[in-house]
C-alpha positions in Angstrom: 64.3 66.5 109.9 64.5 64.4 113.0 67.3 65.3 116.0 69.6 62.6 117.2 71.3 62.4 120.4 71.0 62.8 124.3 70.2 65.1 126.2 73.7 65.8 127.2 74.8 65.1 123.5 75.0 68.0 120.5 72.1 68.0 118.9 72.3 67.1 115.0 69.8 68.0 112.5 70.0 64.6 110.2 67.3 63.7 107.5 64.3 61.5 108.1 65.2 57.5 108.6 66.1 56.6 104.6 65.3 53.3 103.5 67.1 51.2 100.6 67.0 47.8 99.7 69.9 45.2 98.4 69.3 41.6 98.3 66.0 41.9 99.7 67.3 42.9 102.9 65.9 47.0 104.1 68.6 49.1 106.3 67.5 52.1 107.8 70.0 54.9 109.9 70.2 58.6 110.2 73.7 58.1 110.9 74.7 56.9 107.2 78.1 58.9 106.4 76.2 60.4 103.0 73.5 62.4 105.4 76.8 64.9 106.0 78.3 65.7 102.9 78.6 69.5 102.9 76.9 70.0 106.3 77.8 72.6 108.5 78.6 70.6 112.2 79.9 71.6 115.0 83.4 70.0 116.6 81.4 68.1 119.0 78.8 67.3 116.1 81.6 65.6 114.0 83.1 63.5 116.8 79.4 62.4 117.8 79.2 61.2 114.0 82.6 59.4 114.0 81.4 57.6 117.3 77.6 56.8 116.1 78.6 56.0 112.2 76.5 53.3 110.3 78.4 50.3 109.2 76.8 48.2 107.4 76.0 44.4 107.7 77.7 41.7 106.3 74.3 41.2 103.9 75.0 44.7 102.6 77.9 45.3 100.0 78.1 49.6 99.9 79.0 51.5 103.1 75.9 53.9 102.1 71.9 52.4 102.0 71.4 56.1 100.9 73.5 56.3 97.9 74.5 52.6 97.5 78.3 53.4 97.3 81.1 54.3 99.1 82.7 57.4 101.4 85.5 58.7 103.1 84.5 59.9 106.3 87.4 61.8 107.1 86.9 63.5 103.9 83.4 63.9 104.0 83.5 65.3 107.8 86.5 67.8 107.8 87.6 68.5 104.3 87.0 72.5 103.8 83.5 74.2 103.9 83.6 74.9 99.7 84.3 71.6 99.0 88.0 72.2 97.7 90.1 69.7 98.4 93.7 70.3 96.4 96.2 72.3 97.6 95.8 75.8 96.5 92.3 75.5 96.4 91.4 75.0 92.7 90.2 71.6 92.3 86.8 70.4 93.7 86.6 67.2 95.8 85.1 63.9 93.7 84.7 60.8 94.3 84.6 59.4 98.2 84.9 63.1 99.4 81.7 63.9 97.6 80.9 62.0 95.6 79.7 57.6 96.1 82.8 55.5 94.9 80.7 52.7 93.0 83.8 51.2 90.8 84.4 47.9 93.1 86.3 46.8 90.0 89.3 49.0 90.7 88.5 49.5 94.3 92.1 48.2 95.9 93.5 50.6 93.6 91.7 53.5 94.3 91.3 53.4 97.8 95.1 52.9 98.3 95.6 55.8 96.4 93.0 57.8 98.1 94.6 57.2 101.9 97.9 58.7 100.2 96.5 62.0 99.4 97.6 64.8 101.3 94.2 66.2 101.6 93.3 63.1 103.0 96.0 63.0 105.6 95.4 66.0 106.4 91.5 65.6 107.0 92.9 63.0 109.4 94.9 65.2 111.4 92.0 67.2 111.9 89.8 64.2 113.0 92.0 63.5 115.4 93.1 66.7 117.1 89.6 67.5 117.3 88.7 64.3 119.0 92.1 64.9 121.2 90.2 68.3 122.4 86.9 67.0 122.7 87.9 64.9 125.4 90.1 67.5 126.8 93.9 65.9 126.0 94.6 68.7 124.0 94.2 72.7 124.0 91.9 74.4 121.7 93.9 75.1 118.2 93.3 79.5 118.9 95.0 78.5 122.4 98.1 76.1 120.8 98.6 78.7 118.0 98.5 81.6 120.5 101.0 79.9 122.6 103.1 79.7 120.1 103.2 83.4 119.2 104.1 84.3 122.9 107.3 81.6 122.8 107.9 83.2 119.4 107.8 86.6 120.7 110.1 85.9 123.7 112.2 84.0 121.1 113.1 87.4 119.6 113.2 89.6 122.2 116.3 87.5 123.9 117.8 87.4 120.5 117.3 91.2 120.0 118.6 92.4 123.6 121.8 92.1 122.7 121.8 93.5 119.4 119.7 96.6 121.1 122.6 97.0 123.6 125.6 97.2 121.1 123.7 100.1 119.6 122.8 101.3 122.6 127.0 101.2 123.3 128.1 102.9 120.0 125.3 105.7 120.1 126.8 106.4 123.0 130.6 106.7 122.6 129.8 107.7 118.8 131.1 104.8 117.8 130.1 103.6 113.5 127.6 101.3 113.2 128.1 100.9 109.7 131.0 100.4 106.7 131.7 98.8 104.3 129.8 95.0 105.1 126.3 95.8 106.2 124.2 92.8 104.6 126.2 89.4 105.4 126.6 87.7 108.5 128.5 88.4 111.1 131.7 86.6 111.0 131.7 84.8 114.3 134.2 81.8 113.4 136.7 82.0 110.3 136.6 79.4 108.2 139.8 80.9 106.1 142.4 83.3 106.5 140.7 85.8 104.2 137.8 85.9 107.3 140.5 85.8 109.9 141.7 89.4 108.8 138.7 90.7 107.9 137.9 94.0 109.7 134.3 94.2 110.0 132.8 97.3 111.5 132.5 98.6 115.3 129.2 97.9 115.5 129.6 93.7 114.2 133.4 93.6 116.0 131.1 94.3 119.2 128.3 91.3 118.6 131.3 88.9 117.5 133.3 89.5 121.0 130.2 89.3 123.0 129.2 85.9 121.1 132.8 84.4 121.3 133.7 85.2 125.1 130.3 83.9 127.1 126.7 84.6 125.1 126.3 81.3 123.7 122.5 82.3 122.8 123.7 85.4 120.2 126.4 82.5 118.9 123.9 80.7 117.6 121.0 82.9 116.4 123.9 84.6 114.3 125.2 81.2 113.3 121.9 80.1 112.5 119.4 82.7 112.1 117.8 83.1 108.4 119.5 85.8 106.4 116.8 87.7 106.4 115.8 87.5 109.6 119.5 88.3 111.4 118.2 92.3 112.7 122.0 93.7 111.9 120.9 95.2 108.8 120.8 99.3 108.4 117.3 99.3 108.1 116.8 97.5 111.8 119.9 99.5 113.3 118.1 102.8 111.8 114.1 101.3 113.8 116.2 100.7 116.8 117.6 104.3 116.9 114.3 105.5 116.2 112.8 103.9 119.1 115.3 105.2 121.5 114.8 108.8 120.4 111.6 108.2 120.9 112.3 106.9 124.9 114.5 109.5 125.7 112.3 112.2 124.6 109.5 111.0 126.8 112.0 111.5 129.5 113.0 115.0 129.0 109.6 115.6 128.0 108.3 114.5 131.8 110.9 116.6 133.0 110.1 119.4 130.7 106.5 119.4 132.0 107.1 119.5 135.6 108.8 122.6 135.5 105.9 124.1 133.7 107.5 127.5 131.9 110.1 126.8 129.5 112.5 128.2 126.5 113.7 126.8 123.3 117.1 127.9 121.6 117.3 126.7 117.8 120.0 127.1 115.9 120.3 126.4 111.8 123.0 124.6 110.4 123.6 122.0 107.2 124.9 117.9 107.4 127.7 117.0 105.5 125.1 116.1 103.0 124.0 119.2 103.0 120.3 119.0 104.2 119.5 122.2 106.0 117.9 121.1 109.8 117.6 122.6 112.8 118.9 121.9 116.0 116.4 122.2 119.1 117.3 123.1 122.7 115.0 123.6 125.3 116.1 125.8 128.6 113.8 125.1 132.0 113.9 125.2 135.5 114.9 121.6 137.7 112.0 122.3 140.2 113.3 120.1 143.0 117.3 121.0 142.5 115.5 124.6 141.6 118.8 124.5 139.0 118.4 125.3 135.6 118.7 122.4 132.5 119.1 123.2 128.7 118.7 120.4 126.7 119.5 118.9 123.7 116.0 117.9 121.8 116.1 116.9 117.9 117.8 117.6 114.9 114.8 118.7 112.5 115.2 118.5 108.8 113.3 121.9 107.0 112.0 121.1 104.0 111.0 125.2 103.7 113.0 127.6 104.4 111.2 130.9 104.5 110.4 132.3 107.8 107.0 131.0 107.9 107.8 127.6 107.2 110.6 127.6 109.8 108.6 129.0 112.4 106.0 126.0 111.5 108.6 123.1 111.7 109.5 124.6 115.5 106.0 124.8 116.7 105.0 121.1 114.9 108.0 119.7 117.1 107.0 121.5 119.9 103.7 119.9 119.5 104.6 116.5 118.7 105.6 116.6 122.4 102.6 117.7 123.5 103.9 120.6 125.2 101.7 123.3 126.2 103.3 126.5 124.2 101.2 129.0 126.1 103.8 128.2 129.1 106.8 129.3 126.1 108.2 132.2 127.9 111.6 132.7 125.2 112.7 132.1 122.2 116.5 132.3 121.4 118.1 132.6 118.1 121.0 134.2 115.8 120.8 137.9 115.1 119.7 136.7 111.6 117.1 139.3 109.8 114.8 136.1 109.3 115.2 134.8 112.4 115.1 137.7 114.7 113.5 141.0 112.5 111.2 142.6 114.4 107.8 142.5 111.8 108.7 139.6 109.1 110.4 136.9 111.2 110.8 133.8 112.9 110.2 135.2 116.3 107.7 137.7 115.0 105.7 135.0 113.7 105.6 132.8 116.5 105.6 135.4 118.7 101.7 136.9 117.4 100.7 133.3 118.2 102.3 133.2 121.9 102.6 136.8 122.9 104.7 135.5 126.5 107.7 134.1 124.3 109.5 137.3 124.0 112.7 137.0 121.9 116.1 136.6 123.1 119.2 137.1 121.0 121.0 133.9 121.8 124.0 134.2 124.2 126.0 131.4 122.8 125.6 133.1 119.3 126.7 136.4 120.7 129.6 134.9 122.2 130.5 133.4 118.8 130.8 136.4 117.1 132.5 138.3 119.8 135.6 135.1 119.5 135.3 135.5 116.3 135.8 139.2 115.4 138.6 139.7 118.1 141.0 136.8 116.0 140.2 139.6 113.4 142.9 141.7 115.2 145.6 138.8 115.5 
């Protein structure tokens, strides 16, 4: 193997000077174009090929003294490292990719044909982005492509705010964010009298006033945007409200922990689909105001509802805060036998694993049954 190239040059590994003879005439050059089928260059390596590449004289007829035929080298420098050359992959590169092209009798034909292929147009591309680099008019391709992912990200996240704000809005006034049109896009301009009086729901009626009146930006991406791709669906409204939940309660949970000693009330109750879940309240004191906060926490679905299994979904929440329960100084609940018995309960469980949380029948619960026992009289 003999290495070509300056000092300052990448250094190629070509074989030993080749000779071959054609009409008596003897051409020698490490630089023939068939010296680099399937070899494994560098970027630099390739351009330094493309620069230094053997032509031959006007005595010889075939582009290769190696071979004594003919090569793409586009094809034979930058087509992919298994030698597949089709799209998809399945079919191997031939003639002029790697293999000599020796039929001069259909040679117009061929060629022509060959500098159509999309494989070759492609190898092309490569050649000259690469070259475009090498000489430093272009970014590397991991830099252009990663560039584009940041613009694509900051694409989305303007088209998102707004969408993130109207939820924002109804969660707040308890507004619907879904009826009976959940999929389609939102109706911004009606093209016929039957969109004109359509009603669509709160949550769309908001994102088509904000579009009309001044954000030209939401116009278009709900204009425009692919159907799939429009983040109004259910499924993006429900990941949105997710991730809010998940915001406030690292608030309260900051606020939770600088008060150190805390409470939880829960309180059992059904959805009007009838799934049993628990609603958890936590009771503190506001250090700085020296005031005392009870807050709202989660509803928790219960998937077991004996006392052990209840008392396990409380203290699994508890946890997923990461709340230090050996500061629980009260638990609060109904005056239900399995919530509040004194050997086989709720409390009694929880309270043999944190001996400070002494039980507390819950005030609001008292209070309940105290309105609700004097309309007995009435």
């Amino acid at each position: 193997m003999t290495k070509l190239g300056s000092k300052n040059e990448p250094q190629i590994e070509t074989p030993a000077k080749m000779s071959s003879s054609h009409s008596s005439v003897t051409y020698t050059d490490d630089h023939d174009i068939c010296n680099f089928i399937n070899a494994n260059l560098t970027n630099s390596q390739k351009i330094e090929v493309l620069k230094k590449l053997w032509k031959p004289p006007v005595e010889c007829l075939f582009p290769s003294t190696k071979l004594d035929g003919a090569f793409c080298k586009f094809c034979i420098l930058f087509q992919s490292v298994d030698g597949n050359v089709r799209w998809g992959n399945h079919q191997k590169s031939g003639q002029l990719c790697s293999e000599k092209f020796s039929n001069w009798k259909h040679a117009k034909e061929i060629f022509n044909d060959h500098n159509k292929n999309k494989y070759h147009l492609k190898n092309m591309e490569k050649a000259a982005l690469v070259s475009q680099i090498i000489k430093g008019n272009a970014e590397k391709i991991d830099l252009q492509l990663d560039k584009m992912k940041k613009q694509e990200i900051i694409e989305n996240r303007i088209n998102l705010k707004p969408i993130i704000e109207t939820v924002v809005v109804c969660g707040r006034q308890g507004l619907a964010l879904r009826g009976h049109v959940n999929s389609e896009r939102v109706i911004i301009e009606s093209e016929s009298k039957e969109d004109e009086d359509q009603n669509q729901v709160i949550f769309r009626e908001l994102l088509k006033h904000r579009a009309t009146c001044y954000d030209e930006n939401l116009k278009e991406f709900l204009c425009k945007s692919k159907i799939n791709a429009m983040y109004t669906s259910a499924r993006i409204q429900n990941e949105i409200i997710d991730i809010c939940n998940g915001l406030i309660l690292e608030n309260l949970k900051s606020q939770i922990k600088s008060s150190l000693y805390f409470s939880i009330l829960v309180y059992e109750t059904d959805d009007i689909a009838y799934i049993e879940q628990m609603s958890i309240c936590i009771r503190f004191i506001d250090l700085p105001e020296y005031t005392i906060k009870e807050l709202f926490l989660q509803f928790v679905p219960l998937q077991d509802l004996t006392r052990r299994g209840i008392a396990t979904a409380i203290l699994n929440f508890l946890n997923s805060l990461v709340l230090n329960l050996n500061l629980m100084r009260s638990q609060g609940y109904d005056g239900a036998a399995s919530m509040s018995g004194k050997f086989n309960s709720v409390q009694a469980y929880i309270r043999e694993l944190y001996p400070t949380a002494i039980y507390v029948h819950s005030t609001a619960h008292s209070l309940n049954l105290a309105a609700s026992n004097s309309c007995d009289f009435f």
